[in-house]
N, C-alpha and C positions, 0 to 999 in steps of 0.2 A: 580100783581107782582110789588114788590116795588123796585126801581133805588137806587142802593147803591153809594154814594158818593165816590170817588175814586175808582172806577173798573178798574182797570190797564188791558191795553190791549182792551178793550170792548167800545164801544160806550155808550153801557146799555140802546139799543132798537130798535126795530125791526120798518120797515114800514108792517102793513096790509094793503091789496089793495082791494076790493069787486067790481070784474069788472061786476056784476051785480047788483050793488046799484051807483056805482062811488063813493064808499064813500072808504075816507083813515083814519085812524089810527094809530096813533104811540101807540106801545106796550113796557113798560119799563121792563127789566128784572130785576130779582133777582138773586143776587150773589151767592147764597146759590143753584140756579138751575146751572147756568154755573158752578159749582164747580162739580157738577155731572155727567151732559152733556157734558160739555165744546165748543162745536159750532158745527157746519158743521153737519153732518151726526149724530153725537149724540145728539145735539139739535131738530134736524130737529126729532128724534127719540119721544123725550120728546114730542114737539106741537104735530105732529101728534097721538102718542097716547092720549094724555091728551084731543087733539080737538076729534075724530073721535074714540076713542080705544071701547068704548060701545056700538059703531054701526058698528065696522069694516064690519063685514060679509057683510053687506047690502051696502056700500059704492061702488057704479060703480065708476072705476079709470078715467071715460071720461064722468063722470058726474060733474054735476057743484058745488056739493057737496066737492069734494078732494081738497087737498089744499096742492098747488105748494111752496116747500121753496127754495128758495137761498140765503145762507147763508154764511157770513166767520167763519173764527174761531181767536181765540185769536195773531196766531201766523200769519195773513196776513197782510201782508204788515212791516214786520220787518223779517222773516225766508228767505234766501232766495227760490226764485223761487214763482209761483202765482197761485194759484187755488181758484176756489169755488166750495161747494159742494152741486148738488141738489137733492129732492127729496121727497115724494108724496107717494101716493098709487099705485103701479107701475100694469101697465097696461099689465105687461107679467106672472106677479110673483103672482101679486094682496096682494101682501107684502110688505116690504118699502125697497127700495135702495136706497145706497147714490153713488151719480155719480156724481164724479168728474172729472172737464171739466179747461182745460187753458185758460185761459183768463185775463183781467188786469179788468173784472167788479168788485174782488173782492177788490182790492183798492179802486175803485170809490164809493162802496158804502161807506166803512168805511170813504170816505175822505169829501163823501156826510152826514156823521152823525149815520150812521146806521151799524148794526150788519149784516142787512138781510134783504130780502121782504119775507115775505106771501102771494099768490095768489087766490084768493079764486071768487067764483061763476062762470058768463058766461057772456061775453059782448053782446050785442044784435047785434054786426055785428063786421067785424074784426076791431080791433087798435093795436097802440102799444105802451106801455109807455112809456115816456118820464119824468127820473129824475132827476132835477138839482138843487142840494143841497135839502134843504126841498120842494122844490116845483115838484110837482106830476103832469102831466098833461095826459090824455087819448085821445088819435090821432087817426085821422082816418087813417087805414091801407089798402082799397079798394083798392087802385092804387097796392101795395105791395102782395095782395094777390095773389096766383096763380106762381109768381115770383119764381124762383129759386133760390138757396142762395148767387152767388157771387154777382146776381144781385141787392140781395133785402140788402147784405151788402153796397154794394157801393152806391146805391141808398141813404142809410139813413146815412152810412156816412158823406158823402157829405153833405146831407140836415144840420146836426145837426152839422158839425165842424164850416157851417158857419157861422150856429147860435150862436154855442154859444161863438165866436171869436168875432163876429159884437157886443154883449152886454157884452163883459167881461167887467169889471169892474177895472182892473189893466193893467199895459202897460205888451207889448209880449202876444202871442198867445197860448192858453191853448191846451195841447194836444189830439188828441180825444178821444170820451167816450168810457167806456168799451160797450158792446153789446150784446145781447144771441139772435138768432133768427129760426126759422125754415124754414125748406124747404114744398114742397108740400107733401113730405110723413105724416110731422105733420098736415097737413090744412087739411089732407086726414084723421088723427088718424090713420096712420099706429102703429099698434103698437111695432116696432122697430124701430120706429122714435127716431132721436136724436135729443137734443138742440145743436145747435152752435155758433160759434164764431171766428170771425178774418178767414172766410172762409175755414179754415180745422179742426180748434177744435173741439172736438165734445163731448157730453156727451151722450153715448150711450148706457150705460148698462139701464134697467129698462123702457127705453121706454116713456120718459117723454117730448121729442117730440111732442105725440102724446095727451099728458096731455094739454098740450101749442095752442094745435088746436081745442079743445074740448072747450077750453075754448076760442076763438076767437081769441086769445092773438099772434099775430107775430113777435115780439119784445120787448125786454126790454133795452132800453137805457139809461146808469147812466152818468152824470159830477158831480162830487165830486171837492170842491175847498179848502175843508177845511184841516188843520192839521191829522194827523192821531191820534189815543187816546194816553195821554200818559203813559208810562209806568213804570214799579214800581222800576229798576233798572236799569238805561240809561248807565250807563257805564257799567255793566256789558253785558246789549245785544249790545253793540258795539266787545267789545273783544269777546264774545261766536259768534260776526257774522263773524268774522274774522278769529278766528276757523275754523267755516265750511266753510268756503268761502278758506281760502290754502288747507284746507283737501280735499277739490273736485275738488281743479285743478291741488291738485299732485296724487290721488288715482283714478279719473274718466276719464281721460284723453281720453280714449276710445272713450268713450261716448259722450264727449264733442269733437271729432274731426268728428263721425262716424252717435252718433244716435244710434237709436235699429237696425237701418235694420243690423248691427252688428252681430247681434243674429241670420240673416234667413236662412248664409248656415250651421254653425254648428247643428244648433236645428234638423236641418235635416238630414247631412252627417254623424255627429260626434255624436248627442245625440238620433235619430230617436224618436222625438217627434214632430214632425209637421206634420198637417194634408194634406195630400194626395189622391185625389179624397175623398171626402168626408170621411177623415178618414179610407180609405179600407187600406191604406198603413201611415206609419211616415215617408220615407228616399226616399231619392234621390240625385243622383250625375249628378248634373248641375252647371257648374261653371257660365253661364248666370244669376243663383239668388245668386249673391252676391251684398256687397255692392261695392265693385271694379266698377262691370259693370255702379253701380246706378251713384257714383262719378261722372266716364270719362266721362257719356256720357248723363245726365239727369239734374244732380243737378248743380242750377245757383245763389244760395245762400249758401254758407257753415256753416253759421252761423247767428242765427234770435233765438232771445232770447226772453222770457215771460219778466215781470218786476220783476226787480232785480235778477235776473238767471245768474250763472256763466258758466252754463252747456253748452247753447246754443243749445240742443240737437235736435229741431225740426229744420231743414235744408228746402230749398225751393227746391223741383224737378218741373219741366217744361221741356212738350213737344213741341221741336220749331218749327218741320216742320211737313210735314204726313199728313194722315187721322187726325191723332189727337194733331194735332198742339191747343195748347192753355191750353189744361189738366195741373192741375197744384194740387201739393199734399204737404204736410211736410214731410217730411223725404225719403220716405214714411216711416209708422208706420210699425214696423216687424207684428204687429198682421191684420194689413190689406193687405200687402205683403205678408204675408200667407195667408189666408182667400179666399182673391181674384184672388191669385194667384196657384197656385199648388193645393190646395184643390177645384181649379176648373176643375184642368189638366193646367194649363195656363202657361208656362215658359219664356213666352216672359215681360219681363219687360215692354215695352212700354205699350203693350196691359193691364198688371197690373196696371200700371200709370193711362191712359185712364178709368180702371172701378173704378178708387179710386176715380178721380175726379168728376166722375156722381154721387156716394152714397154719396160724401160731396156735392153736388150741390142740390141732390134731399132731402139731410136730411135723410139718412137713417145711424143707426148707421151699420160700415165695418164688425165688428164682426157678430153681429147677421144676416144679410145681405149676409154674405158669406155663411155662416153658413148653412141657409136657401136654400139657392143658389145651394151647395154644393149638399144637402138634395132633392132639384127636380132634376137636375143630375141623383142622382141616380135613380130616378123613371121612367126617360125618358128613360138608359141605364137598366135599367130592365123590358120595356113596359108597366109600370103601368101607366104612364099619354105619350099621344101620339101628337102630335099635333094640334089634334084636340078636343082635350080641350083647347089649347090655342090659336085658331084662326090663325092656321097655324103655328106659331111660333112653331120651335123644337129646344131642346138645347142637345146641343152635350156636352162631353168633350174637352176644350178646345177651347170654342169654342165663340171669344170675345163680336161678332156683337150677339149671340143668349143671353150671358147675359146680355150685355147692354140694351139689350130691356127688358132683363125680369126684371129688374130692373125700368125701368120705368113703367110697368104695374104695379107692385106692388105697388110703389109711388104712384102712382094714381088709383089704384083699379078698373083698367081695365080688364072684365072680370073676367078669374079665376084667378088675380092677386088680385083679390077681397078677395079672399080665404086665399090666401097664407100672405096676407098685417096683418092678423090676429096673425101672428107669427105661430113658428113650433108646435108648441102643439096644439094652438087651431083648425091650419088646418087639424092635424092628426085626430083630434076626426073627424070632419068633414066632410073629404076624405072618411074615413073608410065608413061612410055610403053611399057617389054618388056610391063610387067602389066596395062597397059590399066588404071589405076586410078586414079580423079579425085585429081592431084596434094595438092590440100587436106586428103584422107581420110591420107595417109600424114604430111603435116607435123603433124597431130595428133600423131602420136605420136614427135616429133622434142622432142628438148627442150634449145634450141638458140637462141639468137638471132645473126640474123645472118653464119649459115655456123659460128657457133663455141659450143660448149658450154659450159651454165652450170657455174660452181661446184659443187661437193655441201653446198650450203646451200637451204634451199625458203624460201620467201616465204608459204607458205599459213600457217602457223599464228603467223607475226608475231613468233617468240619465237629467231628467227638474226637475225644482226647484216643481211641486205641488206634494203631496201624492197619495196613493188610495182614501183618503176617501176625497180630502180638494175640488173637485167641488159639489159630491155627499152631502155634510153636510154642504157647505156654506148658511149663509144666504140671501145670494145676487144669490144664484142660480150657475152657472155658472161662476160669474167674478173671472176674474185669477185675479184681480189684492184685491181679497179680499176672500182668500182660508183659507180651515178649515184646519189647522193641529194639531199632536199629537206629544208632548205634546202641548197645546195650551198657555201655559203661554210662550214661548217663546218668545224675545223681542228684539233681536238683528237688523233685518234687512229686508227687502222685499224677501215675499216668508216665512214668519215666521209664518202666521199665523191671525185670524181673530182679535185679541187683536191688532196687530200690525196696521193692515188694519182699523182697526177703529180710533185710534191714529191717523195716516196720515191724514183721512178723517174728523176729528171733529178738529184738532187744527187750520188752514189743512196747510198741507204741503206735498207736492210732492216729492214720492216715490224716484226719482232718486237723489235729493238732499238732503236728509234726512242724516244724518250722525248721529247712535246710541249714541255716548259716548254726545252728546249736547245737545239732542231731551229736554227730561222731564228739563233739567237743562233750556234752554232756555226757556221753558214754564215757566216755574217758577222763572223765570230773569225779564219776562214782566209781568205776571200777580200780580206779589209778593205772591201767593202761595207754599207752599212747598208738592207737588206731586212727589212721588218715585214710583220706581218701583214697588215694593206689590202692594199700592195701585192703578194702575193702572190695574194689571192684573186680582188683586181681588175683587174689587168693582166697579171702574166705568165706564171698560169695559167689561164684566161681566153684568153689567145693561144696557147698548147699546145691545148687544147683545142677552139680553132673549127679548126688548122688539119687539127685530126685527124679530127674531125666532117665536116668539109670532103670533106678524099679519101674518107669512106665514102659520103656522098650523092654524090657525084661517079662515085667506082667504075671497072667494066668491068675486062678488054673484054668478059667473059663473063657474069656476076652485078652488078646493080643493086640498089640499096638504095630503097625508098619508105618516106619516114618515116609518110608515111600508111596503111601497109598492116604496115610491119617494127620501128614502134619498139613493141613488142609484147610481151607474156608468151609463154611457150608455151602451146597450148590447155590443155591439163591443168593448170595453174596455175587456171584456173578452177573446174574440179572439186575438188570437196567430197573432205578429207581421207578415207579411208576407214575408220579407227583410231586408235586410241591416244588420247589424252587431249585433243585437240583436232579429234577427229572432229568431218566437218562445215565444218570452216573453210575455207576459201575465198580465194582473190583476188577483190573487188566490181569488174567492170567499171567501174559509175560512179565508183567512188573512185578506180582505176586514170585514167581519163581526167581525173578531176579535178587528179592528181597530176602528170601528165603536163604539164598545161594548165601549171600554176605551176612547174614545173621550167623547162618552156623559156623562162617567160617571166624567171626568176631568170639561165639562164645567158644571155638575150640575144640568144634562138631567137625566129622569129615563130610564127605559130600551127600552122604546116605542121612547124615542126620547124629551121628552116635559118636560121642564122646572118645579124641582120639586119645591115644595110646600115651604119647608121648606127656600131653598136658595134665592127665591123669595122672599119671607118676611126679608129675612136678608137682602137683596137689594133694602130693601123699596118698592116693587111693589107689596102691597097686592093686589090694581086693577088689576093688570094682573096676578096675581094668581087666582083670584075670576070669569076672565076671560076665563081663558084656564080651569076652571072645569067640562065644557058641552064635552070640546075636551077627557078630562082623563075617563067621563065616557062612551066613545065610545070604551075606550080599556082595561075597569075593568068591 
């Protein structure tokens, strides 16, 4: 790849790391790819197939083989609000997610020189990076390992602010480095482990966590001292930042005083789409799960910002006395607030508090976690697993001290926690056989597409932002926060749709600060390209898209995708609400398949589901056409 001179926006090159050689490499891009890809999650698209796409099938996601990106994209560290976007051969999906995580690493690296790292092979014992400006160093991470995550954050905080304060080079004190690190659930490869950061951040779709522990790797620590790149129209992204910067503190105000927990007693009272024991139910009337209660009586920061965020919207909660004095969370998150909460039976907020802060301590992402959580519940409450498969341990509904611990088994794959650590799919195959039980009877009550758990948004009573088909037909499985809808060219706003969702995730920028009428303009202000909307919807998200679809119907080595049996609702999505104001309502089969029908034929899927021939070559990907051929003739 050859470095094009003035790349607006772009550093124009990646660090490669090989923590089983210690050898580093700079990799220079080409502008003619970032024109295509454009960063983050669409980049990260491009390496992995182009490294790994001819040996997909064969590729274990917790082998030393995969290869871990985190990446910015064009628009970090000028848009407001901060993300990076990771992602790998995901370890639930065994497809590629892009999971994006808050944090201030993605300044650091840009300001360190770099686009992004690539992680690749297995260090022969745990470390953890350390990088400060060009210079790369590989640490021992012994002392760290085993650690829990506020621990092993402060721990290395500390070490490295006052390193790199004691040799800065210019008068005043550099502020500290961004960080990603895991808990024990990743040193474990749980595989719903998440990477984290800044002690509640979390990137927890896809499982890359547990990628991070496979490869011995506990940390990645960046100081960046340099200028950021500069860009192709300085006064114009001054005034388009100033745009979005009044538009979101006169149009989001909500969110900026509140947060999502916002969203946790309507989604339930008023929209009946929150999950309730394990999805048996959507609605509930408790004025205890609001945000009211979280305010008065929890929350001791109101306001605690990413870099450059006007939003503010992650807030600090803290338990001060109690059993569980010391628990400490962001907001909390609506989707961990439900998860944790209600879809456990759980209404006591503290008690909620309390298990958020053990699945960010232990590294387990909340969603898939709850999820899971939710999922043995019901087996315990239907006599399928008893407590003596779990060495006494019985979990009830509601019941705080039985999940907290079953949360630590799993993190540590104690036991049959061993099992479940696998995630909900692969435990189901696996159950079915101890308990002799027709696998199909237990994926009922999994609620789960494709190895990875939905969102805490339901589909039955039509009044939350996703569709019938948009968990069932995403690429990313389950994540709400990157759903298929119909029509898919849609572009206005979150909850639009997977075009959209891939935009956020490759330029990157953050769903809640994103303001439509600025997005492509502002890209096209830094980079000096002129990208419109056609062309986004019809090319070069479109090509992020089939290559991602791609590695899921492709798969292995252990778990295969049939679009004809998996691009699917969960059973219960069928079932008739059982309450609240929309009792009764349903997912319709035939509207489900109707919709199904027209989605694929909108994004250019044949009728099986698989990316045709034709469009594929109009998108330049004759390799992943020449790829998915063995897949087309399993259904011709």
């Amino acid at each position: 790849m050859n470095k094009v001179i003035n790349m607006y926006g772009y550093c124009g090159k990646l660090l490669d790391i090989d923590l089983s050689s210690n050898k580093v490499r700079v990799i220079e891009l080409d502008e003619e790819v970032l024109r295509k890809f454009i960063g983050g999650r669409g980049l990260a698209a491009w390496i992995l197939w182009k490294e790994l796409g001819n040996r997909w099938q064969e590729i274990d996601p917790l082998g030393p083989e995969n290869i871990l990106t985190v990446l910015t994209g064009p628009l970090t560290g000028y848009y407001p609000g901060m993300k990076i976007c990771i992602s790998g051969k995901s370890p639930q999906s065994n497809g590629m997610v892009g999971s994006a995580i808050s944090t201030s690493l993605g300044i650091e690296i840009k300001a360190a020189g770099y686009d992004g790292i690539l992680i690749r092979g297995r260090a022969s014992s745990p470390i953890y990076l350390f990088i400060f400006n060009d210079r790369v160093e590989f640490r021992d991470a012994g002392k760290l390992w085993g650690k829990r995550g506020r621990e092993t954050y402060t721990l290395l905080m500390n070490e490295i602010f006052k390193e790199i304060n004691r040799n800065a080079s210019r008068k005043g004190y550099l502020r500290e480095p961004g960080i990603l690190y895991i808990g024990p659930a990743g040193e474990n490869r749980v595989r719903i482990a998440s990477i984290m950061s800044e002690i509640t951040h979390a990137a927890g779709y896809g499982g890359y966590g547990a990628v991070m522990g496979s490869k011995n790797l506990k940390a990645i620590v960046v100081k960046g001292t340099g200028p950021l790149p500069s860009v192709a129209n300085m006064d114009k992204v001054r005034a388009l930042f100033n745009k979005v910067l009044n538009t979101l503190l006169r149009q989001r105000k909500t969110l900026r005083e509140w947060g999502t927990p916002q969203e946790l007693r309507d989604t339930a009272y008023t929209m009946s789409s929150q999950p309730v024991k394990n999805w048996r139910s959507e609605w509930y009337d408790n004025s205890e799960m609001s945000v009211y209660s979280i305010e008065s009586r929890y929350r001791i920061k109101r306001f605690r910002a990413d870099d450059i965020c006007p939003l503010a919207c992650m807030k600090v909660t803290y338990i001060k006395k109690g059993p569980y004095k010391g628990s400490i969370s962001d907001s909390p998150d609506y989707e961990l607030l439900a998860y944790l909460g209600p879809n456990l039976g759980i209404f006591n907020l503290e008690h909620v508090i309390y298990l958020i802060s053990l699945i960010d301590d232990y590294g387990v992402c909340g969603i898939n976690a709850g999820n899971l959580l939710g999922f043995i519940a019901e087996l315990f409450s239907d006599n399928i697993l008893t407590k003596n498969d779990f060495n006494g341990l019985e979990v009830k509904w509601g019941d705080v001290e039985g999940f907290a611990e079953l949360i630590k088994v799993i993190a540590l794959r104690k036991g049959l926690g061993d099992l479940f650590a696998e995630g909900i799919y692969r435990a189901i195959l696996k159950l079915s056989q101890i308990k002799k039980i027709d696998v199909n009877k237990l994926l009922e009550k999994a609620i789960q597409c494709k190895g990875i758990a939905i969102g805490a948004h339901g589909v039955r009573s039509k009044r939350d932002y996703p569709q019938i088909i948009s968990y069932a037909l995403s690429v990313q499985g389950g994540d709400h926060t990157s759903i298929a809808t119909y029509p898919p060219q849609q572009f206005r706003g979150f909850g639009e749709g997977e075009y959209f969702a891939i935009f956020l995730d490759s330029a990157v920028v953050c769903m809640f600060t994103y303001v439509h009428e600025y997005g492509l303009e502002f890209l096209n202000a830094v980079t000096g390209w002129n990208i419109d909307e056609n062309t986004w919807v019809s090319e070069i998200a479109p090509r992020i898209l089939s290559i991602q679809r791609a590695t899921l119907l492709i798969g292995g080595p252990d778990i295969y995708w049939d679009p004809r049996v998996h691009d699917e609702n969960p059973s219960r999505f069928y079932e008739p609400l059982p309450e609240g104001p929309y009792k009764g309502q349903r997912v319709e089969k035939e509207e489900f398949i109707e919709m199904r029908r027209k989605y694929y034929e909108a994004v250019g899927w044949d009728e099986h589901g698989i990316p045709r021939s034709d469009v594929l070559k109009k998108l330049g990907l004759e390799d992943v056409d020449k790829a998915l051929e063995p897949i087309r003739k399993r259904y011709y």
